[in-house]
C-alpha positions in Angstrom: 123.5 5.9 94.9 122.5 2.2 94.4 125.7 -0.5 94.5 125.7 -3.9 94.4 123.5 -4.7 97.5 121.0 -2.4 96.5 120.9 -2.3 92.4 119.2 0.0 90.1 115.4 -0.1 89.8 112.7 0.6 87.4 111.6 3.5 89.7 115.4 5.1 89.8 115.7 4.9 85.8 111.9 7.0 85.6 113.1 9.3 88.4 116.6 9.9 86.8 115.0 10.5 83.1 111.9 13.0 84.7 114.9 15.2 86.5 117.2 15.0 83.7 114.9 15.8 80.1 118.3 16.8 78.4 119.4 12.9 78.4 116.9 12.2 75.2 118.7 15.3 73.5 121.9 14.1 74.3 120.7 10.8 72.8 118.9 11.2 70.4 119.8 8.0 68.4 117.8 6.3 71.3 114.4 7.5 70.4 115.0 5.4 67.0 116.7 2.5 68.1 114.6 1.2 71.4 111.7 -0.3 69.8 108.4 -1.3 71.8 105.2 -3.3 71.3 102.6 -1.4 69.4 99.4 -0.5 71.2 97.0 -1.9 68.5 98.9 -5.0 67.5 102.5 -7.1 68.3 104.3 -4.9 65.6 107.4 -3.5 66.9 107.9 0.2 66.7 110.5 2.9 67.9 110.1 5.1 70.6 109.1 8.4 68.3 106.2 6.4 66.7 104.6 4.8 69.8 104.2 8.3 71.1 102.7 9.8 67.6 100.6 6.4 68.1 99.7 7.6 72.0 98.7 11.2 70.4 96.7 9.8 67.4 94.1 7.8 69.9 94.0 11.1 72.3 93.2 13.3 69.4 91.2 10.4 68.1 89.0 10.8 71.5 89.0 14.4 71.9 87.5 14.6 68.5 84.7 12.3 69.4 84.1 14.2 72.4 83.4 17.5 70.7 81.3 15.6 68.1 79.3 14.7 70.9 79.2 18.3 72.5 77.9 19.4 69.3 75.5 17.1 68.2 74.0 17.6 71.9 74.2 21.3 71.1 72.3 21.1 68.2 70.0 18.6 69.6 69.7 21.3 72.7 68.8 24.2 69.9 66.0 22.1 67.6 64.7 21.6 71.1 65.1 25.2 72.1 63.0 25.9 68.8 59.9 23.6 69.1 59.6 24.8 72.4 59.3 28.6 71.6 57.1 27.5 68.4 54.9 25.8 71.2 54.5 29.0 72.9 53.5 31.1 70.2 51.4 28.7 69.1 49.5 29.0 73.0 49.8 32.6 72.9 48.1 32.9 69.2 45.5 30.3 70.4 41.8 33.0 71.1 39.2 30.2 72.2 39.9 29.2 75.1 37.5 26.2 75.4 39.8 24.4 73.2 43.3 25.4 75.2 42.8 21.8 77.1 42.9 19.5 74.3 45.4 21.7 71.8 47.8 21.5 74.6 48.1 17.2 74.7 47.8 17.7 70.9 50.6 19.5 69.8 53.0 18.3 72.3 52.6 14.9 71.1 53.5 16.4 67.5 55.4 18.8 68.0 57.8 16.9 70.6 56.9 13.2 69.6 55.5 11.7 72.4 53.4 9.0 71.9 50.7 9.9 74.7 49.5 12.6 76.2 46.8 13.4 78.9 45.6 16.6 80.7 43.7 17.2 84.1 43.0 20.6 85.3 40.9 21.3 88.5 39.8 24.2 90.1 38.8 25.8 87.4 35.7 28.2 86.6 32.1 27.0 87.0 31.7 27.3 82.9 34.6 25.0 82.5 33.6 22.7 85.8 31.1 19.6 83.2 34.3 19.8 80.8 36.4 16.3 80.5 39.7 17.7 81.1 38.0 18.9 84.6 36.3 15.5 85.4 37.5 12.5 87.1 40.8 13.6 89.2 40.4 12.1 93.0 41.8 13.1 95.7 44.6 11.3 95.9 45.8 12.2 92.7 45.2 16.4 93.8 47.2 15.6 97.0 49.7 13.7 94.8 50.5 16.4 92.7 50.7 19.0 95.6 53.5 16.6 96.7 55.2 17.3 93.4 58.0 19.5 93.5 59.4 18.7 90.1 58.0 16.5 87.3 58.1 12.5 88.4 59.8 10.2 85.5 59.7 6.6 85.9 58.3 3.3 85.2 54.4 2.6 85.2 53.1 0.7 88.1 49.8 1.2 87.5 49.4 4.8 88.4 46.3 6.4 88.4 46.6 9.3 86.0 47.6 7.2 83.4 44.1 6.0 83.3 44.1 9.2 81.4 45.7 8.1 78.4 44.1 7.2 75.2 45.6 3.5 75.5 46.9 3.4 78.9 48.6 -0.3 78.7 50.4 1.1 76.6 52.2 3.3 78.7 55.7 2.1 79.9 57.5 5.0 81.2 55.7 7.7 82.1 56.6 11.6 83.3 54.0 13.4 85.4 53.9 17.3 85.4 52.6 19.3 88.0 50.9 22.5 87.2 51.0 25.6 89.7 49.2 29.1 89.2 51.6 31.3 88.1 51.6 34.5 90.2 52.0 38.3 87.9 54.8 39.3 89.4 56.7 35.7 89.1 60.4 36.8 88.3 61.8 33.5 89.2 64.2 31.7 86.7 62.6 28.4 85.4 65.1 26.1 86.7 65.4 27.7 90.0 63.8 27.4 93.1 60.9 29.7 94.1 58.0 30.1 95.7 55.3 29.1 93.3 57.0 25.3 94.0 55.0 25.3 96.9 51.6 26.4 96.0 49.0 23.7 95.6 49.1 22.2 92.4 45.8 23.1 89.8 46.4 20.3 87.3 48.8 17.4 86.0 50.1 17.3 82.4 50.7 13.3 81.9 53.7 11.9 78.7 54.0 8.9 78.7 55.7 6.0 76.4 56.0 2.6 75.3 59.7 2.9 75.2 60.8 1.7 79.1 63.8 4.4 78.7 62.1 7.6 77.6 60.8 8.8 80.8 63.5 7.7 83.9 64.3 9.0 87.5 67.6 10.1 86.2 66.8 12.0 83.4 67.2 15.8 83.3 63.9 17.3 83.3 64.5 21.5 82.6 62.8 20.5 79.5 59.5 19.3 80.9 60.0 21.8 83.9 59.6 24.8 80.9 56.8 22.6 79.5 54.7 22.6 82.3 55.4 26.3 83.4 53.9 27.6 80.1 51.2 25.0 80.2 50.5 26.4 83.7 50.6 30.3 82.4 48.4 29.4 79.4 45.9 27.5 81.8 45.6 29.8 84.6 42.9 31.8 82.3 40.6 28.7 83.4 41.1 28.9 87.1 38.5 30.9 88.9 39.9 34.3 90.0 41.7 35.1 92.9 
């Protein structure tokens, strides 16, 4: 018990109010009568309202958190949409000869992005004078092999943004690898498998003038399912196994 050498402290009144919760009921006429600063100005205020003040900006928050949750989920379902729409829209398509430059097309419309550009290699001897098969070095080929997932970043100059319609203009950019997709794939998108490691048969190149669309940071299950049906789609131009 504290005495006159050692006298009561801040901590011993907190500690003596948590293990004794009855002492507000026994005084009640407390909660009215100590007032305290207000947390968005100097007003004074009692006890009761500073903590209907303390609730108000918690629910305040909690409320902008779930408007956050659901514009992102209804940003995540629009997204979900376009992307199946994309697929039937490959799995409608019947002339193959024009696969290659539908595919850049509608994903800038469909998924506004200001540039697209697509390289596929290996492909048939009818489709070997095309210009979606022309001009890929080796460097790029062994780049792409390297890919495991789709690079996002800032562009210094990289080669297959010599694709692009205006490549200057290309700020950030996101390079896609495209892999053969084996028949009896049963792998989830987003999760490691096999067909990671096979040698890549093409590059699908977004890029923009925004410094911030494409970033090392950003998630990219989104451009992972873009590339996988871009690979399926394509694989009807690689020569068979």
């Amino acid at each position: 018990m504290s005495n006159a050498l050692n006298p009561i402290t801040e901590d011993d009144i907190a500690q003596y109010l948590l293990n004794n919760p009855q002492f507000f009921e026994r005084h009640a006429q407390l909660l009215s009568t100590i007032m305290l600063s207000g947390p968005h100005g100097h007003r004074a205020v009692n006890l009761q309202e500073r903590q209907a003040m303390m609730l108000r900006d918690k629910i305040r928050l909690l409320e902008g958190r779930i408007m956050e949750m659901i514009r992102n989920g209804n940003d995540n379902l629009a997204l979900s949409d376009k992307l199946i729409r994309w697929a039937v829209e490959l799995l409608q398509l019947r002339d193959m000869a024009t696969l290659p430059d539908l595919i850049p097309a509608s994903v800038e419309q469909q998924f506004a992005v200001p540039q697209v550009a697509l390289k596929v290699w290996d492909v048939a001897p009818q489709w070997l004078e095309q210009d979606f098969a022309q001009g890929v070095t080796q460097e790029v080929r062994i780049f792409a092999d390297g890919l495991t997932e789709p690079f996002c970043g800032i562009n210094t100059g990289l080669e297959p943004a010599k694709w692009l319609r205006v490549p200057h203009e290309a700020a950030s950019i996101a390079l896609l690898p495209l892999r053969p997709i084996p028949k009896n794939s049963s792998a989830g998108l987003m999760q490691p498998s096999a067909e990671r490691s096979l040698p890549a048969m093409g590059l699908l190149v977004l890029a923009s003038p925004d410094t911030q669309r494409f970033t090392p940071t950003m998630g990219t299950d989104f451009l992972q399912g873009l590339a996988l049906l871009s690979s399926a789609a394509l694989g009807a131009l690689q020569v068979p196994a």
